[in-house]
Every structure is written in C-alpha cells, then in structure tokens.
C-alpha positions as CSV (number, residue, x, y, z in Angstrom):
1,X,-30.7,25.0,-14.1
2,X,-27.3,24.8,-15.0
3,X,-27.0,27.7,-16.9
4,X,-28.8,29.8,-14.4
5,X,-25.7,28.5,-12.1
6,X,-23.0,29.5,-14.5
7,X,-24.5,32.5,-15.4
8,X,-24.8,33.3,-11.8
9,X,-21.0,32.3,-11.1
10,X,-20.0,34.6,-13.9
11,X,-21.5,37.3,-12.5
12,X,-19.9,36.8,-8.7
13,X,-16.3,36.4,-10.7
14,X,-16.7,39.8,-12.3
15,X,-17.4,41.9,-9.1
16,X,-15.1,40.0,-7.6
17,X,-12.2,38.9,-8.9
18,X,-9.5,39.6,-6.4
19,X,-11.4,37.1,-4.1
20,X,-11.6,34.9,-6.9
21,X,-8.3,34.7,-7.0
22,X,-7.6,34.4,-3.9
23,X,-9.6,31.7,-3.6
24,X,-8.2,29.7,-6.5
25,X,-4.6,30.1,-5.1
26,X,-6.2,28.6,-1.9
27,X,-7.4,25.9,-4.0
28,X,-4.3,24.9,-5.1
29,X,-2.5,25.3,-1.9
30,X,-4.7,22.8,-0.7
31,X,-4.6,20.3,-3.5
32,X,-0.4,20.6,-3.7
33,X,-1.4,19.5,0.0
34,X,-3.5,16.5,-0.7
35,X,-1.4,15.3,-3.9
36,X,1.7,15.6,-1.3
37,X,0.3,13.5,1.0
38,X,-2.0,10.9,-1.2
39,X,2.3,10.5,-2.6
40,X,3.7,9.8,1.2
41,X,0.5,7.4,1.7
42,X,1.3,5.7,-1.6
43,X,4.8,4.7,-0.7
44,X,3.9,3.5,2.6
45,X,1.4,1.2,0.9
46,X,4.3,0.2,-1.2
47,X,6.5,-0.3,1.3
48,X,3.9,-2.7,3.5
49,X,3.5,-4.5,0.4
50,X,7.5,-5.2,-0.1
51,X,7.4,-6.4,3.7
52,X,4.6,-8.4,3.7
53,X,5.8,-10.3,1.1
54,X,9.4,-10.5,2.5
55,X,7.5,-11.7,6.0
56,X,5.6,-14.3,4.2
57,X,9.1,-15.9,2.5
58,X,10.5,-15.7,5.6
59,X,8.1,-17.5,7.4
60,X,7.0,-20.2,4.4
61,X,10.9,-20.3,3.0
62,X,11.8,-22.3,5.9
63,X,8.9,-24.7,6.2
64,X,8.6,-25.8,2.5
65,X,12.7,-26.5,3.0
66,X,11.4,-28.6,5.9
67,X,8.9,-30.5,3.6
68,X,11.5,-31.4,1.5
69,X,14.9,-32.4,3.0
70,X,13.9,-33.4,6.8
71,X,11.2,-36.4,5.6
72,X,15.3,-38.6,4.1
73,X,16.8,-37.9,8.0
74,X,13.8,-38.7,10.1
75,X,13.7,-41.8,7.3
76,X,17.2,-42.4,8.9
77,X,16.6,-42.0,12.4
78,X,13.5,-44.3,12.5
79,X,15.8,-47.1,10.9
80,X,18.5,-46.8,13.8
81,X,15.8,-46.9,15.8
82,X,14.3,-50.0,14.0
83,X,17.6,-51.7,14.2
84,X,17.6,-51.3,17.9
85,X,14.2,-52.7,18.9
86,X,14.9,-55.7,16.8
C-alpha cells in the first residue's frame, strides 16, 4: 500500500512540478508561521513562570518573616499585659 502511494505521488510531482513547488514554498511559509508563533507562545509561558514565582515570594516572603520575628514582640506585649492584671 505504501508503495502504491509513493509511486502515485511520484508520478503527480512529474506532471506537475511547478505546483509542487509552489506548494512546498507554501509549506514553509506556513511553518516559518507556526515556528514564529510556537517562539512568542514560549516566552510568554516563560515569562508567567518568572511571575508566578515572584508572586508566590511576594506573598509567602512576608508571612514566613512573620512566623519568625513577631512570636519575641507579642511574647513582650502579653508580659506588659501580665504585669498589669497582677
């Protein structure tokens, strides 16, 4: 079956060969096309990536600071308040 295919798409090539051509240049054309644009959708990716991560620091970066210098103040504050009760 195959070779009954490629014999067949030889033949078409050699009576015509200017549309051949013409269709292979439209070929490319097309896949310059796609390869342009899989590149722009590859560097958006990229960028989301970069800002995700930058969103997650901003938004964990300030909370695991929490976790580790307010626990000494509010240690502070509850003594005052300790103090004051008594």
């Amino acid at each position: 079956m195959p070779e009954e295919i490629k014999e067949e798409v030889v033949n078409n090539a050699e009576k015509q060969p200017d549309e051949l051509i013409k269709l292979l240049r439209l070929s490319l054309d097309r896949n310059e096309e796609i390869l342009k644009i899989s590149r722009d959708i590859k560097t958006y990716m990229r960028w989301q990536n970069i800002w995700g991560t930058l969103r997650l620091i901003l938004i964990l970066g300030p909370i695991i600071l929490g976790f580790i210098y307010l626990p000494p103040l509010i240690d502070q504050y509850i003594e005052s308040y300790k103090s004051l009760l008594q």
